[in-house]
C-alpha positions in Angstrom: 119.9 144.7 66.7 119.6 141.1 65.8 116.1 140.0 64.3 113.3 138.6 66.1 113.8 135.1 64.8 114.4 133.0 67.8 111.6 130.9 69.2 113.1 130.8 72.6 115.4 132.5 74.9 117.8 131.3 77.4 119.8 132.8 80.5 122.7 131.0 82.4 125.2 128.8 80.5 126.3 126.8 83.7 125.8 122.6 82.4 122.7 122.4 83.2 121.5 125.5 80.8 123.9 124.2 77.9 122.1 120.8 77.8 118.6 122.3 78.3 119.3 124.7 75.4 121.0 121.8 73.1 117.9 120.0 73.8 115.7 122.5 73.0 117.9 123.0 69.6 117.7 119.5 69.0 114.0 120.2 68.4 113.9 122.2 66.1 113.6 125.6 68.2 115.6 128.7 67.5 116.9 129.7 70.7 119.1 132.4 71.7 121.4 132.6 74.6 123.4 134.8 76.9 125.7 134.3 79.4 126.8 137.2 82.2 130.4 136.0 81.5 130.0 137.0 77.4 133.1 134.3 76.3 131.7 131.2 77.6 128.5 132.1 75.5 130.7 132.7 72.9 132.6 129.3 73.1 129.4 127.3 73.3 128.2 128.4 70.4 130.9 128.3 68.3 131.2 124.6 69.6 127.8 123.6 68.7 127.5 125.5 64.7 124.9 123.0 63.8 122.4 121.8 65.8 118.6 121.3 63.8 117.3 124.8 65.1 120.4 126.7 65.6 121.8 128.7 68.3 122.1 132.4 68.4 124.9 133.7 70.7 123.6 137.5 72.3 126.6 139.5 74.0 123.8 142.0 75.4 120.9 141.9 77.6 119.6 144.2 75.0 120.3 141.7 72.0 119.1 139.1 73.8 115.5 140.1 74.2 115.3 141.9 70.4 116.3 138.7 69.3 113.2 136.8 70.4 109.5 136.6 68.8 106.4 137.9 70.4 105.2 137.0 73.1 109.0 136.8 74.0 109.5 133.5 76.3 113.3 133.5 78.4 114.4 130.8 80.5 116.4 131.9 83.4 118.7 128.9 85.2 121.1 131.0 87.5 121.2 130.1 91.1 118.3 130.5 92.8 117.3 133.7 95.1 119.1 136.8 94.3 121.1 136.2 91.3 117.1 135.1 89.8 116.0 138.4 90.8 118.6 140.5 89.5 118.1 139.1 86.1 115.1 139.6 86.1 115.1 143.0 87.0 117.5 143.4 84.2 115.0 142.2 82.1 111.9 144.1 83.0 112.6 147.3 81.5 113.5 145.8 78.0 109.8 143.5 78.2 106.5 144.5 76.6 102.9 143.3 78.0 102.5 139.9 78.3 106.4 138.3 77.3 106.8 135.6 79.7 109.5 134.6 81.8 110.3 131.0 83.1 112.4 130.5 86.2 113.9 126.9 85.7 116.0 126.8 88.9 115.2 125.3 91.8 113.5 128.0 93.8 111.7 128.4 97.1 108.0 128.3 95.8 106.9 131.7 98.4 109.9 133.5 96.1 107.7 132.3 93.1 104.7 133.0 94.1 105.8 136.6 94.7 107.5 137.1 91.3 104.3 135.8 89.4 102.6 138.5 91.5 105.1 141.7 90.8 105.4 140.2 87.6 101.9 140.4 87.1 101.8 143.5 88.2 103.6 144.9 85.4 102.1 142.9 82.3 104.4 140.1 82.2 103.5 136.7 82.6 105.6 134.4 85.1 106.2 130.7 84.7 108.2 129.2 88.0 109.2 125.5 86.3 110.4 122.9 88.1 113.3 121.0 86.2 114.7 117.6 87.2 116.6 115.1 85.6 120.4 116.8 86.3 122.4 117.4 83.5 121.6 114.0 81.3 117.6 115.0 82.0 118.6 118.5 81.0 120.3 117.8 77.2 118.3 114.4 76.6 114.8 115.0 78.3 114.0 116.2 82.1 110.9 115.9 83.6 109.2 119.4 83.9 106.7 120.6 86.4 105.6 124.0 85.6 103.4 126.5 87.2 101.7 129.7 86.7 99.4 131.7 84.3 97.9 128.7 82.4 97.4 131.0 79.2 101.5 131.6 80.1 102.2 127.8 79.6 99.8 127.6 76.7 102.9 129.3 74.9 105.6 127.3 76.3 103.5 123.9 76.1 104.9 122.8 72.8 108.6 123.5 73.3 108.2 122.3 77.2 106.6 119.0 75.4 109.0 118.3 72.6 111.9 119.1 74.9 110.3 116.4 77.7 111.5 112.7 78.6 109.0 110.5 77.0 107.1 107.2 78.3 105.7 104.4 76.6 102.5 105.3 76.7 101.0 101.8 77.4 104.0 100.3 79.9 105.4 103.7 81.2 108.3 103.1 80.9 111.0 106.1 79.8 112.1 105.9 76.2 115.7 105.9 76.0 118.1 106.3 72.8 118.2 109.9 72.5 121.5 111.1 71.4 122.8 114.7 70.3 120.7 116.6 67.4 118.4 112.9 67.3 115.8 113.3 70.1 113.5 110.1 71.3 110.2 110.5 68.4 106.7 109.5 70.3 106.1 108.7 73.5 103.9 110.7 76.5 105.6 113.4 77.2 107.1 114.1 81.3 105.7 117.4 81.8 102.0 118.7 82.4 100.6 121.9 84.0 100.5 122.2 87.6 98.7 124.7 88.9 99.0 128.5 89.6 102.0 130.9 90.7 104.1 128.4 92.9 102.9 125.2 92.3 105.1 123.8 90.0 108.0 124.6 91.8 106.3 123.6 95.3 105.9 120.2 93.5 109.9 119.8 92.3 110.8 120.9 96.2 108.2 117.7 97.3 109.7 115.8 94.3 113.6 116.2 95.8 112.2 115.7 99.4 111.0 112.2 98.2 114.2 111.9 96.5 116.2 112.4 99.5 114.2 109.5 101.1 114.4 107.2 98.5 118.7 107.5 98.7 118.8 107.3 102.2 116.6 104.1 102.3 118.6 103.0 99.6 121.7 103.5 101.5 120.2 101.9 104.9 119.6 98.6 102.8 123.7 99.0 101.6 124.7 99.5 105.3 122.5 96.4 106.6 124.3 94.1 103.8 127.7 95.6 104.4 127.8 95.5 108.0 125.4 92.7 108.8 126.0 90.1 106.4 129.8 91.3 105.4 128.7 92.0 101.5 131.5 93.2 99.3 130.6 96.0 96.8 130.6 94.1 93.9 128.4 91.3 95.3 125.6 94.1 96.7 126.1 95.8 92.9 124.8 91.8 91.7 121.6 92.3 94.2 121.1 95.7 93.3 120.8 95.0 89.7 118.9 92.1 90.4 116.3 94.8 92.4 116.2 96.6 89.7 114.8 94.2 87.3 111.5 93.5 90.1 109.5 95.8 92.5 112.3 98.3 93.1 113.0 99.1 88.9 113.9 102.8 89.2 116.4 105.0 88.0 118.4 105.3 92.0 118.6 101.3 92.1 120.0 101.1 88.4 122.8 103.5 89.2 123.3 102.6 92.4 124.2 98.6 90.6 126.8 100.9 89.0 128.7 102.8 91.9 128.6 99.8 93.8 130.3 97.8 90.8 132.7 101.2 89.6 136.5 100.5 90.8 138.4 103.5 91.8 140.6 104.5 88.9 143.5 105.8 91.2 143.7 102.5 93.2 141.7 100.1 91.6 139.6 99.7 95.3 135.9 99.6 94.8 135.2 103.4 94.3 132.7 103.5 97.3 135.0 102.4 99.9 137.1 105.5 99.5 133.9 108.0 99.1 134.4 110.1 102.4 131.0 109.4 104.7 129.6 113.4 104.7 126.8 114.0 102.3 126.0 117.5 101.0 122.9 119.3 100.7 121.6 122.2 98.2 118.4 122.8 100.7 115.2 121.2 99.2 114.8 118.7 101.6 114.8 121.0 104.1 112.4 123.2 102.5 109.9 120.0 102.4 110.6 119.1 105.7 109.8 122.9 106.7 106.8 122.6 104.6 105.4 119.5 106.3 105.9 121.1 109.8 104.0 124.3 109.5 100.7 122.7 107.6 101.4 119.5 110.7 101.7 117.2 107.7 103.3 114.0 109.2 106.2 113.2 107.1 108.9 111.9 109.3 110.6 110.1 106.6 111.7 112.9 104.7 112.9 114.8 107.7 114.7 111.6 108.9 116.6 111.6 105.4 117.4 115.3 105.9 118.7 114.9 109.9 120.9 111.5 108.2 123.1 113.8 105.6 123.2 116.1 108.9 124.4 113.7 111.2 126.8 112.3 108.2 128.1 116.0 108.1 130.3 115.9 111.7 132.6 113.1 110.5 135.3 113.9 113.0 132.7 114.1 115.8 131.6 110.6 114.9 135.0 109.2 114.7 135.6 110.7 118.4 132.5 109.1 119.7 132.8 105.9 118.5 135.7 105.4 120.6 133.8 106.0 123.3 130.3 105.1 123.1 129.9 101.1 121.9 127.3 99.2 120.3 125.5 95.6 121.1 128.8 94.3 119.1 127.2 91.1 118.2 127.9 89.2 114.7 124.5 88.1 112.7 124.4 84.5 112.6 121.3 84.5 110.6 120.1 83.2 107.1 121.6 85.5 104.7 119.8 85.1 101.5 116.7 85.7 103.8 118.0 88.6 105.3 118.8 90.0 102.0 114.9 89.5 101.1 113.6 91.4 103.8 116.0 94.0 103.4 114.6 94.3 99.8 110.6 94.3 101.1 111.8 96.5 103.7 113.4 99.0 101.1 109.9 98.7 99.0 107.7 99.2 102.0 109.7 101.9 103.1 109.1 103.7 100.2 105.6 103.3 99.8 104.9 105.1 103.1 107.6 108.0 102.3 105.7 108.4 98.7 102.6 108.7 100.8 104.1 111.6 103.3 105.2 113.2 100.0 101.5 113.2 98.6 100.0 114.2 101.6 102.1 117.0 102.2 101.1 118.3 98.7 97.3 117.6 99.6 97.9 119.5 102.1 99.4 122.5 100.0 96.8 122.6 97.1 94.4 123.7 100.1 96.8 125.9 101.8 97.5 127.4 98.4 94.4 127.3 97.0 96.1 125.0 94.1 94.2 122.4 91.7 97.0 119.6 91.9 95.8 116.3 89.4 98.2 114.0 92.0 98.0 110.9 89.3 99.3 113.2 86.5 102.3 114.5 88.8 103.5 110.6 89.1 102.8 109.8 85.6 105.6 113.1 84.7 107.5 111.5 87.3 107.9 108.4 85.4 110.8 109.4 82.9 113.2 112.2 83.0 113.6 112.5 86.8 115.8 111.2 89.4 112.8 109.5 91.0 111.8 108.0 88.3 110.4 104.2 88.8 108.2 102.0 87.8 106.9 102.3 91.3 105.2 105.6 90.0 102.9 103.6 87.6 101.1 102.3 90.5 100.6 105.9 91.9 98.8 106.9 88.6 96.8 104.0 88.8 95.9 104.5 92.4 95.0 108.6 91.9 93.1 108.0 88.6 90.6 105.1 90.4 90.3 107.3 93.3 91.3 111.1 92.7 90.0 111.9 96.4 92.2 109.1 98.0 93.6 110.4 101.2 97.0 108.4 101.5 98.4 105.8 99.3 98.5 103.2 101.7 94.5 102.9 101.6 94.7 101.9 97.9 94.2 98.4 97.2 97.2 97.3 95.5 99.4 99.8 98.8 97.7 98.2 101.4 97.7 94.6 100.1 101.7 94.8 99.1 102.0 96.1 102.6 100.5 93.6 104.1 102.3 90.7 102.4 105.7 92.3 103.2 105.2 93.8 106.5 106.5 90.6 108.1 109.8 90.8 106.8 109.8 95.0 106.8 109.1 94.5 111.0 112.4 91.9 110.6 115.1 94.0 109.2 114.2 97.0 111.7 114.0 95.1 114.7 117.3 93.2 113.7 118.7 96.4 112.6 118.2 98.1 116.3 119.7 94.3 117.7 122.7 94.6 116.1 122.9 98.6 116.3 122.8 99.6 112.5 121.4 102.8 112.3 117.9 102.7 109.8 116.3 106.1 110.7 114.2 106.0 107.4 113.3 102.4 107.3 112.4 102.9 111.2 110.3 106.1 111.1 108.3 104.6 107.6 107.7 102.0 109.8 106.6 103.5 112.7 104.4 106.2 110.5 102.5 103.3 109.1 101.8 101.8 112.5 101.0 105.2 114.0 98.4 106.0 110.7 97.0 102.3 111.1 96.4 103.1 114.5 92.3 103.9 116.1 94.1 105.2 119.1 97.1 106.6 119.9 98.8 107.7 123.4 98.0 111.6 122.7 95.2 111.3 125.1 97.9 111.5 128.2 99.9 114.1 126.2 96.4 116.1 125.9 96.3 115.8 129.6 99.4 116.9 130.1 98.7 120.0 128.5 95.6 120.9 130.1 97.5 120.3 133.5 100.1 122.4 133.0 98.6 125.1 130.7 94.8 125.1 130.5 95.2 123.8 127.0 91.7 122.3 127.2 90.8 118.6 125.2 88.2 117.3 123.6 86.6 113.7 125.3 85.7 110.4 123.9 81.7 110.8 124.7 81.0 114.5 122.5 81.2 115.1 119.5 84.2 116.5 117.7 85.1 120.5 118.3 83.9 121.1 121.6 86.4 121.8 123.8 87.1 120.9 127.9 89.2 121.9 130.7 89.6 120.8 134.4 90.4 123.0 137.4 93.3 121.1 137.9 94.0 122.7 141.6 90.7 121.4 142.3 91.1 119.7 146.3 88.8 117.3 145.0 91.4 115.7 142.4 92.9 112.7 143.8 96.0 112.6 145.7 98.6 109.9 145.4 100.7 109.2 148.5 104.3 111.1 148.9 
């Protein structure tokens, strides 16, 4: 058996664990690493003889874990759900009392919550860590969002920090220059402890909800320039980069400038005229969306981005009813330049609100949960590393850390004053969107959350009505207080009677 001289263990050699265990070389960490399929761990390491702490190839389970100091700490990134549990049922038997084991995937947080739990069970500590960034984040610094035993992440706390995308601390903005075996020095590290058993997985789930928003809005404003104003790639990839530079500086704008400026090396078209139209899923947003229903979270911008990949998904069924059904079919005569301004306000308003579903809905979990969440620290480890990343986020910290009871970011000062500046143009591009029949459903439902949250009184009275008519669901009335509870005999003959 090897010696215990590794630091660190990891489990999965798929890209993203190569780069997250080159990264954590590049550090200065021993780590040791096995691979189900034993030549590909083979052929990594052989490829990679001298990174700064130096990687140990095991070809057994069994090597593997003698191979690691005390308290042993393994990183599992195999796909999530049953391949997760089988390796860690392989690894149970070989553990002592209190090794820890840290589930990078991207897992349902309930499967999380019940590993920390058998886990416990048995002595051995659980860390469920969310890990986003892709494969770039992974080798050059993700942003990490773990949860768990806080004594568990006391151990992992300096290798999860050194291995972390950094921020300036004063502008928080993500250091860049990090290049094999010569990591980014200084900097505030993108990763903090998030609370117990599931949290820091529930929070990367909420994370790629909010990430599935923030593409889709992005993608409304590209449709609305296309098809509206007749915008060729290159001259949206000009505005884009031009975003990127203001209000909407974030990681999705600056490479969106770049697919929108890539040519297609096959034909030389621009490379996202010949992308097919059908956008894949791996299940997150779902999850979020899932989430939100069952603690009646409103987050209808989330969902709207999930149901947009869905409707993108029956291509041929699209192509057969457009043949069929037809739009308004009007040309936009309009100022273009001015268009192309509200499009932008539109895109940063949008956002705003789905940032604030996506912070609500973890509100909303920390109770359910019974989590501590420190909401300004999850958007500061938001700021580098991830694919959210934005400057945007900056403003969140601010917002949480004058007000760490605030109850939806659109009642902070500087949300509700840039909302209230833009809203004008924001109300523009969704009514002229609906005119000219392009569909927006995430710009649209942003808006109409906003209105519907900004609202004393909604129409629910008449739905609560409804319900008692038809089901003795009973309501509550406008002259009593709160929680006490009515019904009316609806049958009653003294009800009045409209005319047949």
């Amino acid at each position: 058996m090897p010696e215990a001289s590794s630091d660190i263990g990891l489990i999965g050699l798929a890209v993203m664990g190569q780069n997250l265990a080159l990264n954590i070389a590049d550090h200065g960490f021993k780590i040791s690493v096995f691979n189900r399929t034993t030549s590909k761990m083979e052929e990594f390491v052989a490829k990679h003889p001298n990174t700064p702490g130096g990687l140990e190839g095991c070809p057994t389970l069994e090597e593997f874990v003698a191979s690691l100091k005390r308290p042993r700490k393994i990183v599992i990134l195999v796909q999530a759900g049953r391949a997760t549990d089988a390796v860690i049922d392989g690894l149970i038997p070989l553990l002592d009392a209190d090794d820890i084991i840290i589930d990078g995937g991207n897992a349902y947080w309930m499967d999380t919550i019940r590993r920390e739990k058998d886990l416990a069970d048995k002595g051995l500590r659980f860390i469920g860590s969310g890990v986003s960034g892709g494969e770039e984040g992974a080798r050059f610094g993700p942003s990490l969002m773990p949860g768990g035993k806080l004594s568990a992440y006391e151990e992992l706390k300096p290798i999860w920090e050194a291995v972390a995308a950094k921020v300036d601390a004063e502008t928080g903005k993500p250091l860049e220059g990090a290049a094999p075996g010569k990591p980014v020095e200084g900097g505030v590290p993108c990763t903090a402890y998030i609370g117990e058993n599931g949290a820091g997985h529930y929070v990367k789930m909420v994370h790629n909800g909010i990430e599935y928003g923030d593409m889709q809005m992005i993608c409304e404003a590209y449709d609305l320039m296309k098809n509206l104003l007749g915008l060729s790639a290159p001259e949206m990839a000009e505005i884009f980069k031009k975003w990127d530079d203001g209000l909407l500086d974030s990681f999705l704008v600056e490479i969106t400038a770049e697919v929108l400026a890539q040519k297609d090396p096959a034909t030389g078209k621009d490379f996202v005229d010949i992308v097919l139209d059908t956008a894949g899923q791996k299940g997150t947003g779902k999850w979020t969306s899932i989430s939100a229903l069952d603690m009646g979270v409103p987050s209808p911008t989330i969902a709207e981005a999930v149901f947009a990949r869905c409707v993108s998904a029956i291509k041929e069924e699209r192509v057969a009813a457009s043949e069929i059904l037809k739009g308004p079919g009007k040309k936009y005569d309009g100022d273009k330049d001015e268009l192309i301004q509200a499009i932008h306000d539109a895109l940063y308003c949008s956002k705003i609100c789905s940032y604030a579903q996506g912070f609500q809905l973890m509100r909303a979990a920390e109770g359910e949960y019974n989590w501590t969440l420190n909401f300004g620290e999850i958007a500061q480890i938001w700021r580098g590393g991830c694919i959210i990343r934005a400057g945007f986020l900056q403003k969140i910290t601010d917002a949480f850390d004058g007000n760490p009871d605030l109850a939806n970011l659109l009642l902070d000062p500087y949300f509700t004053k840039t909302v209230t500046q833009l809203e004008a143009s924001w109300r523009k591009v969704v009514a002229t969107a609906v005119e000219y029949g392009v569909p927006v459903p995430c710009f649209g439902s942003a808006l109409f959350y906003f209105d519907g949250y900004r609202s004393a009184r909604l129409p629910q009275n008449l739905l609560q009505s409804q319900r008692d008519f038809f089901g003795a669901h009973t309501y509550e009335r406008t002259d009593t207080p709160r929680g006490k509870f009515f019904h009316i005999d609806w049958p009653d003959p003294a009800r009045p009677q409209l005319d047949a």
